[in-house]
Structures are given as C-alpha cells and as structure tokens.
C-alpha positions, 0 to 999 in steps of 0.5 A: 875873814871878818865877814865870816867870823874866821880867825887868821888860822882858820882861813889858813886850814880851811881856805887857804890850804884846804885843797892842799894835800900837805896841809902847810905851806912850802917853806922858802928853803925848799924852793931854793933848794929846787932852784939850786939843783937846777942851777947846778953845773951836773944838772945842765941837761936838764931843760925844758922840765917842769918841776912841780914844788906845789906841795901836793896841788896837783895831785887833786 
C-alpha cells in the first residue's frame, strides 16, 4: 500500500477485489447461512457437493 501511494480503499477496489464479479466481500452471515442449509437435517442427501459461496470468483 505504501510503496504504491494507495490508501486502504483502493487496495481494496483495486487489488483485492478487482477480479471479483460482486465488488464486495461476502458477509460472514451468508456463510453461515451456506453451512446452516447444509447442516440441516432436510439436506442430509446432500453429499459430496461443492458449494461455491466466492461471490462471483469463479466466474472469470
């Protein structure tokens, strides 16, 4: 950040987040959500999925 004049803000926008398709990061509240639907006793068929919660990352 400080070798390249950045301030907090903009090495998030433009590092961190810049391949990101939803330019924020995910709150913890859905990833507790995403593991809650898993662990729910109607979901025990549910197995060996893979359940992206990346915001978009994949989609590049």
């Amino acid at each position: 950040m400080k070798a390249h004049s950045l301030s907090r803000e903009e090495v998030i926008e433009k590092v961190m987040l810049a391949k990101q398709a939803i330019k924020s990061f995910i709150p913890i509240e859905l990833i507790a959500n995403s593991v809650a639907f898993l662990a729910a006793d109607e979901n025990t068929t549910i197995t060996g999925i893979a359940l992206p919660v990346e915001g978009g990352w994949t989609a590049q």
